[in-house]
C-alpha positions as CSV (number, residue, x, y, z in Angstrom):
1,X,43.9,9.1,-124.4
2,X,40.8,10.0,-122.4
3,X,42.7,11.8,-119.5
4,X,44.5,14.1,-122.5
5,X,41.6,15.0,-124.2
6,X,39.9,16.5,-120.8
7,X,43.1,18.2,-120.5
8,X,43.2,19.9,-123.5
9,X,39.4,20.9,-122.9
10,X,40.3,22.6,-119.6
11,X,42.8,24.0,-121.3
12,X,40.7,25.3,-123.8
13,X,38.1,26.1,-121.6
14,X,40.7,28.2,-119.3
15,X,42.1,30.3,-122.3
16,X,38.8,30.9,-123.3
17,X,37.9,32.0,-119.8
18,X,40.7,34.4,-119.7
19,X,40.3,35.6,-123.3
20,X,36.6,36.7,-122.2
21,X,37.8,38.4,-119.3
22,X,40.4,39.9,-120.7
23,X,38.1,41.6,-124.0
24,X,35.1,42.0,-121.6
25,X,33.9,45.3,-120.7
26,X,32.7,45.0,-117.7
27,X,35.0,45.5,-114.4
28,X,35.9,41.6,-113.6
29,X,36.8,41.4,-110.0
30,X,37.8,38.1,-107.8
31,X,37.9,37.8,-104.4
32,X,39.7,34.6,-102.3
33,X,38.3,33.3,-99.3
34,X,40.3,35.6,-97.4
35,X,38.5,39.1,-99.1
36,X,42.0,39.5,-100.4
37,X,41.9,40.6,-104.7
38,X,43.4,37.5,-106.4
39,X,42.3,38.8,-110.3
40,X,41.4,42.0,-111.9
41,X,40.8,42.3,-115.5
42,X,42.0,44.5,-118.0
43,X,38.9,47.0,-117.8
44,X,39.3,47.4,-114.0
45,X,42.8,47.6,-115.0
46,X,41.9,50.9,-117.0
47,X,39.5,52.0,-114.4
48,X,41.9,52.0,-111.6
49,X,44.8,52.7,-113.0
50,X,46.5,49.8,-110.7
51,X,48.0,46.1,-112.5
52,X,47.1,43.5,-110.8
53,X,50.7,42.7,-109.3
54,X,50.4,46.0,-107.7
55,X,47.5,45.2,-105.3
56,X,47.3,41.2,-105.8
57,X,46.8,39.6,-102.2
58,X,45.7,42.8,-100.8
59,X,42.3,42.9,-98.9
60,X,39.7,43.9,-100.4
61,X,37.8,46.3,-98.1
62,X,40.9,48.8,-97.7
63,X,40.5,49.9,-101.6
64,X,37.0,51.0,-100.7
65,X,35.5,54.2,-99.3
66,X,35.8,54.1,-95.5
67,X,31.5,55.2,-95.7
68,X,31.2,52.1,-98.2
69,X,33.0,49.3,-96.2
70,X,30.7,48.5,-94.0
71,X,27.7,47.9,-96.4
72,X,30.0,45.8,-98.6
73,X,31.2,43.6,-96.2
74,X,27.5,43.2,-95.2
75,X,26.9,42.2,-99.0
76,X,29.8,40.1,-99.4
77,X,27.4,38.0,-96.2
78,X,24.6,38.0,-97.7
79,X,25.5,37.3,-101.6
80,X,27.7,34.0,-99.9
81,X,24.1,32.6,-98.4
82,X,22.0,33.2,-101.5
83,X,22.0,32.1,-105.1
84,X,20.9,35.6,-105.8
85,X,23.0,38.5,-107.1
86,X,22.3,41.5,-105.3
87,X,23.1,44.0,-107.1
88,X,25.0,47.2,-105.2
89,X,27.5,50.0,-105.3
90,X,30.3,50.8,-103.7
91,X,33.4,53.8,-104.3
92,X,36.8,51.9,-105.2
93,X,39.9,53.7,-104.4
94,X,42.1,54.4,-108.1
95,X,45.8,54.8,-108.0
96,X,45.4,58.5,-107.7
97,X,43.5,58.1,-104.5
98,X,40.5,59.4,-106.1
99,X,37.6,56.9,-105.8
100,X,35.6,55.9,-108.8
101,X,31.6,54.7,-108.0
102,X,31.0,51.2,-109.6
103,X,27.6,49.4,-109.7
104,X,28.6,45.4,-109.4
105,X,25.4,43.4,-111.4
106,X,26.4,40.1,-111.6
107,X,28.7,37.4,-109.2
108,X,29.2,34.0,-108.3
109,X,30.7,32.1,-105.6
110,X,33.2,29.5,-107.0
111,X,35.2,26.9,-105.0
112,X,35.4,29.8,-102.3
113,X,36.0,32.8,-104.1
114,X,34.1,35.3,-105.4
115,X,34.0,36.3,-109.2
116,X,32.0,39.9,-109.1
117,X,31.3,41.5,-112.4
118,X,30.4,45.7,-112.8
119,X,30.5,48.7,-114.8
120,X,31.1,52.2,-113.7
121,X,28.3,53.7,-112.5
122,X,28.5,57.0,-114.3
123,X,29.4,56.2,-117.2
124,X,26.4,53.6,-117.0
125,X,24.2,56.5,-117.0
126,X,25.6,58.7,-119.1
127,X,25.1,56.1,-121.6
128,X,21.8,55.8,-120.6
129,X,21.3,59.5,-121.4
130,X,23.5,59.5,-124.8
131,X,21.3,56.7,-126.1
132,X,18.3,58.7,-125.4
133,X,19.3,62.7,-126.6
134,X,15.3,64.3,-125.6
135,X,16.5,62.6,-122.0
136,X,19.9,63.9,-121.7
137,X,18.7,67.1,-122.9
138,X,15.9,67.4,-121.0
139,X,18.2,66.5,-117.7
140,X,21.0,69.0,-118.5
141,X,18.6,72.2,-119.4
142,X,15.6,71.4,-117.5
143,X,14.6,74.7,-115.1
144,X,14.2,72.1,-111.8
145,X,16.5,70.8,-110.4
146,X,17.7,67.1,-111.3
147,X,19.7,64.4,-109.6
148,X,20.5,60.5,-110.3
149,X,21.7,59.0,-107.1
150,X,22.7,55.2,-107.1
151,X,20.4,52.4,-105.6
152,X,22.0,53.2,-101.8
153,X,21.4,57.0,-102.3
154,X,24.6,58.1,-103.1
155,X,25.2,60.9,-105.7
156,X,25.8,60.3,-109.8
157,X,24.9,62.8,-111.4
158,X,23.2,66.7,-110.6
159,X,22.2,69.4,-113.5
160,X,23.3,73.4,-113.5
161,X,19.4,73.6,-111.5
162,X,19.9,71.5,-109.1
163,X,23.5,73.8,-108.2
164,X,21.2,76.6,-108.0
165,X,18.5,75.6,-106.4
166,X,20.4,74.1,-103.5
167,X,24.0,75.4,-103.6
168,X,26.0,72.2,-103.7
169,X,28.2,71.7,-106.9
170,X,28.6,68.4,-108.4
171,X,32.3,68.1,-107.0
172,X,31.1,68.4,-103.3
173,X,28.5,65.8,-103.3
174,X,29.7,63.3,-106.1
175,X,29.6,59.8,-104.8
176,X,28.1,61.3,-101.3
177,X,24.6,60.5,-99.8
178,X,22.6,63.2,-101.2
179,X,22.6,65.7,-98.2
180,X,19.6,67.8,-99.3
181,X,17.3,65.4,-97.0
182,X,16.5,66.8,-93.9
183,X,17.0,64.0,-90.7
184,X,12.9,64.1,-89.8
185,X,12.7,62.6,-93.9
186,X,15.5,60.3,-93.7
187,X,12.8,57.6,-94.5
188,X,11.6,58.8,-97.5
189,X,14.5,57.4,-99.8
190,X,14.1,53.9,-98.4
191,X,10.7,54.0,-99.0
192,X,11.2,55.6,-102.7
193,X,13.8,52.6,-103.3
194,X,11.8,50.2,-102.6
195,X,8.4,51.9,-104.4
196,X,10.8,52.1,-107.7
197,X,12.2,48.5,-107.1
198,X,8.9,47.5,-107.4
199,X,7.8,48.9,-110.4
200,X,6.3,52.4,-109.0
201,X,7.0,55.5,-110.1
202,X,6.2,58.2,-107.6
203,X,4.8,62.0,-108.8
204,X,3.8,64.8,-107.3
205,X,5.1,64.2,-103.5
206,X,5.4,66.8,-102.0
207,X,7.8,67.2,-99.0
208,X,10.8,69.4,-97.8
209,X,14.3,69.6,-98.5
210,X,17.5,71.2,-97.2
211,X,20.0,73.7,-99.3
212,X,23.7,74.2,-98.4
213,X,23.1,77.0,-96.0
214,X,20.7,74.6,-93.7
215,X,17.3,76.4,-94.8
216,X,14.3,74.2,-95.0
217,X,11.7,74.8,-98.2
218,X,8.7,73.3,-99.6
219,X,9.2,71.0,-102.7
220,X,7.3,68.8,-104.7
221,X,9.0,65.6,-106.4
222,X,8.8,63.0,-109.2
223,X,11.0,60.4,-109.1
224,X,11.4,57.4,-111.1
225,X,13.8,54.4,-112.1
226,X,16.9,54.4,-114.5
227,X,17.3,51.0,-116.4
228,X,20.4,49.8,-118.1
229,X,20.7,48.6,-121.8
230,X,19.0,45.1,-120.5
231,X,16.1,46.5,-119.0
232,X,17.5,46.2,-115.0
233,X,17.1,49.1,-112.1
234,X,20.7,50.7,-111.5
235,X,19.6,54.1,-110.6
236,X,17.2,56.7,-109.4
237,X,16.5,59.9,-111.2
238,X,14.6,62.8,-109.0
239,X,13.0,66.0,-110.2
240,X,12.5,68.9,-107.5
241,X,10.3,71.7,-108.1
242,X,10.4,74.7,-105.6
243,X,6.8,75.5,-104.0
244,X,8.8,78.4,-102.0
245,X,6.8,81.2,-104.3
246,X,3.4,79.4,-104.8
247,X,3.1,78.4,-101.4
248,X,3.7,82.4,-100.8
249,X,1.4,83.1,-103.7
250,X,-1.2,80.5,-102.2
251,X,-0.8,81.8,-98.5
252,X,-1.4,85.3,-99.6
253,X,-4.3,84.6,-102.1
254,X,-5.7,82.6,-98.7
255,X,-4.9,85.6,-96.6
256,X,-6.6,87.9,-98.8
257,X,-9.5,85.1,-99.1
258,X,-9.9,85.7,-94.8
259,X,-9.4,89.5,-95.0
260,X,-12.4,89.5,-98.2
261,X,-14.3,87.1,-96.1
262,X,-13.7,89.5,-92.7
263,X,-14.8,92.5,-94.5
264,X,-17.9,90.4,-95.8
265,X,-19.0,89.3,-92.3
266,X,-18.3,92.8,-90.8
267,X,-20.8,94.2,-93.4
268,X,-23.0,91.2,-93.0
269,X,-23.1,92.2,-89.4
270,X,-23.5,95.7,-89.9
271,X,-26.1,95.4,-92.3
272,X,-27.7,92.5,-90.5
273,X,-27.8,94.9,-86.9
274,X,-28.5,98.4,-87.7
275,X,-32.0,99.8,-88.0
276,X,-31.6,101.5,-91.5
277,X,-32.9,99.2,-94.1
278,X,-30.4,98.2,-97.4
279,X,-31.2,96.4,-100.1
280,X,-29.6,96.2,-103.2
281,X,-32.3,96.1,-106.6
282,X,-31.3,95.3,-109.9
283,X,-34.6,97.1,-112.4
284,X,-33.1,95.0,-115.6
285,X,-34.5,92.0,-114.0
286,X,-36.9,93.6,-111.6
287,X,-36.0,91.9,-108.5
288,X,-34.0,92.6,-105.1
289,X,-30.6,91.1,-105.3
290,X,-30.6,92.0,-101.3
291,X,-32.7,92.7,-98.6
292,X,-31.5,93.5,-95.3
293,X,-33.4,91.8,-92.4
294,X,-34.8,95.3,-90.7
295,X,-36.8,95.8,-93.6
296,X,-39.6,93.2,-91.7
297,X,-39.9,95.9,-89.0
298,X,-39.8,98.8,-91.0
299,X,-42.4,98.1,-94.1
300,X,-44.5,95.1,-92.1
301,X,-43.6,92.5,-94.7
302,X,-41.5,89.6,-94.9
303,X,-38.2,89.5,-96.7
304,X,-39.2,86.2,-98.5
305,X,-42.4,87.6,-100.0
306,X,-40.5,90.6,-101.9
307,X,-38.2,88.6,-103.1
308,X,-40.2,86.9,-104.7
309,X,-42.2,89.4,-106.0
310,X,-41.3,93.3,-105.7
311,X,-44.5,94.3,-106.5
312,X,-46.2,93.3,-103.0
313,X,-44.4,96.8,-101.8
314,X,-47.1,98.7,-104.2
315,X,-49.9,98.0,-102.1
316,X,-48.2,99.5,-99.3
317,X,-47.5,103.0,-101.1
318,X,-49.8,106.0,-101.4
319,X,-50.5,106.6,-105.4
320,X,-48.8,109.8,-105.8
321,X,-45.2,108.4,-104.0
322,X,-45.6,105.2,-105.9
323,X,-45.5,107.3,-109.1
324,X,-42.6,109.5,-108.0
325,X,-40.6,106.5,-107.4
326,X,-41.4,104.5,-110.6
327,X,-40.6,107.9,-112.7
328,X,-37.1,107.9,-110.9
329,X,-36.6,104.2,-111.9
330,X,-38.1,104.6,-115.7
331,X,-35.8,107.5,-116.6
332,X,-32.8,105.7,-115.9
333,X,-30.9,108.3,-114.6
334,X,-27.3,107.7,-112.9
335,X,-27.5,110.4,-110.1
336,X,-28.0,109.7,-106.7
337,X,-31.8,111.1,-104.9
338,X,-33.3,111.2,-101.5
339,X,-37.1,110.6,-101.3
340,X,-39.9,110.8,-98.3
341,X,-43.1,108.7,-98.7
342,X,-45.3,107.4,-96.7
343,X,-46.4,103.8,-95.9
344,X,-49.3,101.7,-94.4
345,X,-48.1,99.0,-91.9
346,X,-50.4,96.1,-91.8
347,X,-49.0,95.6,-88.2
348,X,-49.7,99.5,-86.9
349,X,-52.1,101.2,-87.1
350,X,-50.6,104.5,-87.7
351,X,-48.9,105.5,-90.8
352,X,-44.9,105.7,-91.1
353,X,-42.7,107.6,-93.0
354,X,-39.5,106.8,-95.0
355,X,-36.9,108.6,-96.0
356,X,-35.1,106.7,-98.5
357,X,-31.4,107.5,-100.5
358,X,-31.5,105.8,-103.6
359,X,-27.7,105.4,-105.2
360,X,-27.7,104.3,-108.7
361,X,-25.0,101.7,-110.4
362,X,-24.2,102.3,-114.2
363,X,-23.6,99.8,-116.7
364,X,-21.1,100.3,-119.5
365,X,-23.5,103.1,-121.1
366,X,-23.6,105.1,-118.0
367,X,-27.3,103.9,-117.0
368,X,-28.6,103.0,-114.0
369,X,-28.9,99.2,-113.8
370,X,-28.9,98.4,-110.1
371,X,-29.3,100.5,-107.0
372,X,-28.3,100.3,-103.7
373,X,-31.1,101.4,-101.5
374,X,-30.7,103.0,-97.7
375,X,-33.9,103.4,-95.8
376,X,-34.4,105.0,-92.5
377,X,-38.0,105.7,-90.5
378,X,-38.4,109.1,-90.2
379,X,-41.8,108.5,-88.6
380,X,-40.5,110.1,-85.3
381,X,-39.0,113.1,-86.7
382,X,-41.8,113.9,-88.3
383,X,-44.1,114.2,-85.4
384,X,-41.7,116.1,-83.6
385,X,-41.3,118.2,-86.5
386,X,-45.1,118.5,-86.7
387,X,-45.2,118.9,-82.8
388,X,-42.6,121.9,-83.1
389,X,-44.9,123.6,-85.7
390,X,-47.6,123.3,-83.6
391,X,-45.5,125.0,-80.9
392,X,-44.4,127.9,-83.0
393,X,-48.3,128.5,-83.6
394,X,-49.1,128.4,-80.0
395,X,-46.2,131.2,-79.6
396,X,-47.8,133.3,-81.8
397,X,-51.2,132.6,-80.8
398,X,-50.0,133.3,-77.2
399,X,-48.8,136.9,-78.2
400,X,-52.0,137.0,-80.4
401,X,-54.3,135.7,-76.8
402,X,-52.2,138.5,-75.0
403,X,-53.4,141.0,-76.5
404,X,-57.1,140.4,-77.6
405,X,-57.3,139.4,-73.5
406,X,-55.8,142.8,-72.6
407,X,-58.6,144.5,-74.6
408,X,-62.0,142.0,-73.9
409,X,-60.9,141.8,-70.4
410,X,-61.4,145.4,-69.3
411,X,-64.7,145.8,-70.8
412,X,-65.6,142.4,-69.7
413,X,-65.4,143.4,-66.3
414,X,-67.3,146.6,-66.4
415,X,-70.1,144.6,-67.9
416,X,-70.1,141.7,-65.5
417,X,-69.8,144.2,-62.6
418,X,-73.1,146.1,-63.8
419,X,-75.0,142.8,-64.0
420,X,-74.0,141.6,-60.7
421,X,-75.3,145.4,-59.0
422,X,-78.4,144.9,-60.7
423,X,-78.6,141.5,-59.4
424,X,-78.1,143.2,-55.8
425,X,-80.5,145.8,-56.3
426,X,-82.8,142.8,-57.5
427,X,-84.2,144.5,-60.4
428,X,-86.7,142.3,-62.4
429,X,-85.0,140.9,-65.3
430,X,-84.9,137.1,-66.5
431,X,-82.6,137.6,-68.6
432,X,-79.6,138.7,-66.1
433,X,-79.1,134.4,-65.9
434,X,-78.5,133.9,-69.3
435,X,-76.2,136.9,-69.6
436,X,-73.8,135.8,-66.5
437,X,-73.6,132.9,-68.0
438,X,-72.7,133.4,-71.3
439,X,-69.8,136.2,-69.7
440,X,-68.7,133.4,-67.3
441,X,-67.8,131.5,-70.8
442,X,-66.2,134.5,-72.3
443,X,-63.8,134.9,-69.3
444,X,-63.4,131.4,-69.2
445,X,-62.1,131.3,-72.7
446,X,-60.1,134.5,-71.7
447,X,-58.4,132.6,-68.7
448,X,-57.2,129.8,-71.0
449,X,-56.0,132.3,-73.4
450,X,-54.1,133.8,-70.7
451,X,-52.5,130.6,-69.3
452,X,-50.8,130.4,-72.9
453,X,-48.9,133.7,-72.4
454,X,-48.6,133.3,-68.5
455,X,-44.5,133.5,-68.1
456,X,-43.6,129.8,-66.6
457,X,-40.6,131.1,-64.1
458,X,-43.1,132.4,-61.5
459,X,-45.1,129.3,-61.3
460,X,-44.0,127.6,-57.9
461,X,-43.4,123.9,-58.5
462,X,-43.8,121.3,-55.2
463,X,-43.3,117.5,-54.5
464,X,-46.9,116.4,-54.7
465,X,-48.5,112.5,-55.0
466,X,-50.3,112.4,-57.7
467,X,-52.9,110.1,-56.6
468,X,-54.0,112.6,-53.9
469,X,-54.3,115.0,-57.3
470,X,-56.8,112.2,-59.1
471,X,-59.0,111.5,-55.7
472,X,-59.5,115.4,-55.4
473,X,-60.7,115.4,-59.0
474,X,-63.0,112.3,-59.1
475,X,-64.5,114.1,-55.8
476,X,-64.8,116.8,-57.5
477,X,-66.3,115.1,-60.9
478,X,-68.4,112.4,-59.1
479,X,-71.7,114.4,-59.2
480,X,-71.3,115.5,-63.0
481,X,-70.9,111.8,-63.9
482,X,-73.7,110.0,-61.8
483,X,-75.7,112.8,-64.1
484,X,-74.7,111.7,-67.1
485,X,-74.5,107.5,-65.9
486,X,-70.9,107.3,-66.1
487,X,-68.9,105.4,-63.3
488,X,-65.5,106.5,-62.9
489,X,-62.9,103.4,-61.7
490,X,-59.9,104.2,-60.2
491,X,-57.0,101.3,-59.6
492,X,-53.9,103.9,-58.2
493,X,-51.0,102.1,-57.7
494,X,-49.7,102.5,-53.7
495,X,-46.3,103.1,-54.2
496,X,-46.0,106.0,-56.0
497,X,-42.9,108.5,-56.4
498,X,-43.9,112.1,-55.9
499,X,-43.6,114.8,-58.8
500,X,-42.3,118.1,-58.7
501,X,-45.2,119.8,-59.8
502,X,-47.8,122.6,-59.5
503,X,-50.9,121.4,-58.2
504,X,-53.6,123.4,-59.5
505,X,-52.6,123.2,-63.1
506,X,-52.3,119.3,-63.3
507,X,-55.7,119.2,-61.6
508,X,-56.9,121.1,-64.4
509,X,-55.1,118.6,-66.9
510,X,-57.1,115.7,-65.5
511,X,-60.5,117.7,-65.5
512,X,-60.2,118.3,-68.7
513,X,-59.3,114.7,-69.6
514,X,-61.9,113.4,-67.7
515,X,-64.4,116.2,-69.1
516,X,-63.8,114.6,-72.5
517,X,-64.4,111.4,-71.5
518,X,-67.3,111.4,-69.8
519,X,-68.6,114.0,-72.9
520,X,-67.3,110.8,-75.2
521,X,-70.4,108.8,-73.5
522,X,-73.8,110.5,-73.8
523,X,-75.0,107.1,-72.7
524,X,-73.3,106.4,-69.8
525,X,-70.3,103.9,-68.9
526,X,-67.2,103.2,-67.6
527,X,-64.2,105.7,-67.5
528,X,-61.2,103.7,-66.5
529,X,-58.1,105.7,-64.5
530,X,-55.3,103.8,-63.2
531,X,-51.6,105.7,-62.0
532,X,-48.4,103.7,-62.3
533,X,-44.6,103.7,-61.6
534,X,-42.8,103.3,-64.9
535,X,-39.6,101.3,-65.0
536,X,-37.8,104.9,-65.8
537,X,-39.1,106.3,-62.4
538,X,-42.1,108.2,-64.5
539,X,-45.5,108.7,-62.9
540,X,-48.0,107.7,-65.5
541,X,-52.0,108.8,-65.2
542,X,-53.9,106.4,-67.4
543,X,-57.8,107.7,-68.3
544,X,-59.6,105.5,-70.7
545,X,-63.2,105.3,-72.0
546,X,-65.7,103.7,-73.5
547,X,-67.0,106.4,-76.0
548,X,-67.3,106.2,-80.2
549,X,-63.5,107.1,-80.3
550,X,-61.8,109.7,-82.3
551,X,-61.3,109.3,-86.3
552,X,-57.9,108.9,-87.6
553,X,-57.9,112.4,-89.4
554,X,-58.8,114.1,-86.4
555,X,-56.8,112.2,-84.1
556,X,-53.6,113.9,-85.4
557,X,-55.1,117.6,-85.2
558,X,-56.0,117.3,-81.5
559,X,-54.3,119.9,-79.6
560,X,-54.0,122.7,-82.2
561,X,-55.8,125.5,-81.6
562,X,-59.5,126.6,-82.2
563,X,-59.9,122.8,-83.6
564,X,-62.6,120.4,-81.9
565,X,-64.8,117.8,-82.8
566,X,-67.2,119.4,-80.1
567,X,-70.2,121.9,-81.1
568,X,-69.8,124.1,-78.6
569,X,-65.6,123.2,-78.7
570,X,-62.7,126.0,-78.9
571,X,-59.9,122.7,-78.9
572,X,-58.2,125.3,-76.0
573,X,-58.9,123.1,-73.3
574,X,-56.2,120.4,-75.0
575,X,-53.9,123.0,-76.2
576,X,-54.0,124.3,-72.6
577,X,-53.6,120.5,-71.3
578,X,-50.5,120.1,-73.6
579,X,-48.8,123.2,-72.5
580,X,-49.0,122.2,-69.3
581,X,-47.9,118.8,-69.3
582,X,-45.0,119.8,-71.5
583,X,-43.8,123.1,-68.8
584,X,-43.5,120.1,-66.1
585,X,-41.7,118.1,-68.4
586,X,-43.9,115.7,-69.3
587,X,-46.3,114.6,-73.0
588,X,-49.6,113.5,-73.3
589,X,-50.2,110.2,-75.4
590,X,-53.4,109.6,-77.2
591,X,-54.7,106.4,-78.6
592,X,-58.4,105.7,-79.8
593,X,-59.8,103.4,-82.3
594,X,-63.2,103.7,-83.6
595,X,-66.1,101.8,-81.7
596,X,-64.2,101.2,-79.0
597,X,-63.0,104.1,-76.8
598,X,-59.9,106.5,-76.3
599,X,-57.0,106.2,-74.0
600,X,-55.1,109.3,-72.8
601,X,-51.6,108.5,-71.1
602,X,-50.1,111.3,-69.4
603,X,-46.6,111.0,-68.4
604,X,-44.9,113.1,-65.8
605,X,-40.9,113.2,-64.2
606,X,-40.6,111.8,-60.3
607,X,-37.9,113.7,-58.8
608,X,-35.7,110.4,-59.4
609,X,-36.7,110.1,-63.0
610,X,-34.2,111.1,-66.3
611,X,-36.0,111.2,-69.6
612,X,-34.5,108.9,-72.2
């Protein structure tokens, strides 16, 4: 009774079995010892299109993709050593000789065979995307490119974009490793596998990727699991976003970033290097956006202090230029000006002009708000604008000389001739002294006159050393200074190149140089000459005393005519000095500072010399 009733149980048990397999829908596939197909059920059936007396006893392995067999022969292995259910897909060949992708979920070893159960892997997700419309939507009319690829990498599903974007259509690739992966990145799926496997989604990677036509391109990519009605991992889904046009975008907003930044050092440098001065002021807020760093040398005050307070540069402006520039500013005005102005240097003792262009930028109401500055020193020009003055007037005082020579000279002479016969003839007459003198002055004055109008191109010019010039005139001078206590030091230097030059004249120079100084001393002292071999191949004649010095007003005037700071002083004897010097070629420097002496420099071309 016993052995029936277990009978009818297995019996029950085995009907039940097969009803279950039968009205299941998964795919219900078992496998002998042998890999041969001993069952299919009704669903695989449908799938395949085969019955199972059709391929019953066949192997296995030849009804799947050639690519697949391998892996699934490895799985078979490894699922018949573990009591877990790795789950896997492989392509299965249907009647047609089509293959159809299935996803096997679920097995189990019994007496030697192997009882697999799966689903259809697309069919799987397009379920997953018709139970969730904003997906399925989303994936089918999204602008990037979309692909679901099974657990091994192999192709389910692609959208329109993904067409596109790489040129594949679905038909080529279906069921195919996804061949948009370049070799170099073969890695990356494994490694994406196992991230989602483990519960990580991955966003924003960017990488690269191939199209159909072999061409390489930037991407970024989010990928992320697919689960199946009970929560399990049967595919990966994988966004792809093109960075082909905002990698362009970016490289040329960079590119223009290193051309802006170019063209901002090259005017950094330019600004930084020349010797014009720019600054850049804004009067709304009364302060200098920019300063460039010449301005130290030109005004004699640091960059730091102005920028921190403007108004230091009053103190270096005469009153009358500080107003014209402050009525420029006040009325606003949106056209451009050039102003000259003097300034004191705290660092030189001589004034220095500016010329400065002053370019207004307008705000919305077409007022000057901020100006951009561009200073040059002008101090140079200046004096040789001053100097050429001063030549035109020696011009036409030379015609002037000519003349008023021509006419005292004649007369002169008859007088002078009548005083020296009565002299002869010794006629009694103390006053014949006094008047021979005073005519030795007038002819004197009529000589220097004459030098001025004098035609250069007859004056014979020869290679001469100077400092056989100075020796003759210290001889010569020696007794007129022990007179008035002066000592006269002379440190010539030994090598010295010879100038081509006419003898007597610069003789003359250096009298009269060292007239003045010694005249600079009514109490005695030291009068200092020295001669040296510039680095230009110059000859320069040094004579320095230790006198009261000349005042800064007069200082300037020295050398025009008729002008002296002497009583008895016509100011020809420098104007005569400066002619000179300048017919060889050569300019007279002079320094003096009150208290403490003048220094005269005269400067004269060697034969080897260039002026710069």
């Amino acid at each position: 009774m016993g052995k029936l009733q277990n009978k009818e149980r297995s019996a029950l048990l085995d009907e039940t079995l097969s009803w279950f397999a039968e009205t299941s829908r998964d795919l219900l596939l078992v496998i002998d010892s042998n890999k041969r197909i001993s069952y299919i059920n009704t669903s695989l059936k449908e799938a395949i299109h085969y019955d199972l007396s059709e391929i019953q006893g066949m192997k296995c392995l030849d009804f799947i993709h050639k690519e697949d067999r391998k892996m699934t022969a490895e799985w078979i292995s490894t699922f018949s050593n573990t009591t877990l259910f790795p789950s896997f897909t492989n392509r299965f060949r249907k009647k047609n000789g089509s293959y159809i992708q299935l996803l096997w979920h679920s097995g189990k070893v019994i007496n030697n065979e192997w009882i697999l159960a799966g689903t259809i892997l697309e069919e799987d997700i397009n379920n997953v995307l018709v139970n969730n419309i904003g997906m399925s939507n989303f994936f089918e009319m999204a602008d990037e490119a979309g692909d679901i690829c099974d657990l091994e990498g192999r192709v389910i599903l692609l959208n329109q974009a993904f067409e596109h974007l790489y040129g594949w259509k679905r038909k080529e690739i279906l069921g195919k490793k996804l061949p948009i992966i370049p070799e170099e990145f073969r890695h990356e799926f494994d490694d994406f596998s196992q991230k989602i496997l483990d519960g990580t989604k991955i966003l924003h990677h960017q990488t690269i990727r191939m199209k159909k036509d072999g061409s390489l391109f930037p991407v970024l990519l989010i990928v992320a699991p697919i689960f199946d009605g009970d929560g399990k991992i049967i595919a990966i889904s994988a966004i792809t976003k093109d960075l082909s046009e905002l990698l362009k975008t970016k490289l040329m907003i960079e590119q223009q970033k290193i051309k802006i930044a170019e063209q901002e050092r090259l005017l950094f440098d330019i600004s930084e290097n020349i010797s014009d001065v720019i600054c850049l002021f804004d009067s709304k807020q009364f302060k200098f956006l920019y300063i460039s760093p010449s301005f130290e040398s030109m005004w004699g005050t640091s960059v730091e202090a102005v920028y921190a307070s403007p108004s230091v540069l009053k103190e270096k402006l005469y009153k009358e230029d500080l107003e014209k520039i402050l009525d420029y500013f006040q009325s606003k005005k949106n056209v451009p000006i050039e102003l000259e102005y003097k300034i004191n240097d705290d660092f030189n003792v001589e004034e220095r002009w500016i010329r400065t262009k002053i370019t207004p930028i307008a705000n919305e109401n077409g007022h000057g708000y901020r100006y951009v500055t561009v200073s040059q020193d002008i101090t140079e020009w200046k004096k040789q604008a001053l100097l050429l003055k001063k030549q035109e007037k020696l011009g036409a005082l030379g015609q002037l000389a000519a003349g008023i020579a021509h006419e005292i000279r004649n007369p002169l002479t008859t007088v002078k001739g009548f005083i020296q016969l009565r002299a002869q003839q010794q006629v009694d007459d103390r006053y014949n002294g006094i008047i021979l003198q005073e005519l030795e002055q007038i002819e004197a004055i009529v000589t220097e006159f004459l030098m001025l109008t004098k035609p250069q191109r007859n004056v014979k010019y020869v290679q001469h050393n100077v400092n056989e010039l100075v020796d003759e005139v210290v001889r010569m001078m020696k007794r007129e200074a022990i007179l008035h206590k002066i000592e006269i030091d002379t440190l010539l230097e030994d090598i010295l190149l010879p100038v081509q030059c006419e003898p007597k004249q610069i003789k003359q120079v250096i009298i009269n140089m060292l007239k003045n100084a010694i005249e600079a001393m009514p109490y005695g002292g030291t009068v200092y000459i020295t001669t040296t071999l510039m680095s230009d191949h110059s000859v320069s004649i040094v004579i320095k005393d230790e006198g009261a010095g000349i005042p800064k007003e007069i200082l300037s005037r020295l050398g025009e005519p008729f002008y002296s700071n002497k009583e008895r002083g016509t100011g020809l004897g420098l104007m005569v000095s400066f002619k000179i010097i300048e017919n060889h070629g050569g300019h007279i420097h002079i320094e003096s500072t009150e208290g403490k002496g003048t220094m005269i420099t005269i400067l004269l071309p060697s034969g080897q010399h260039t002026w710069n």
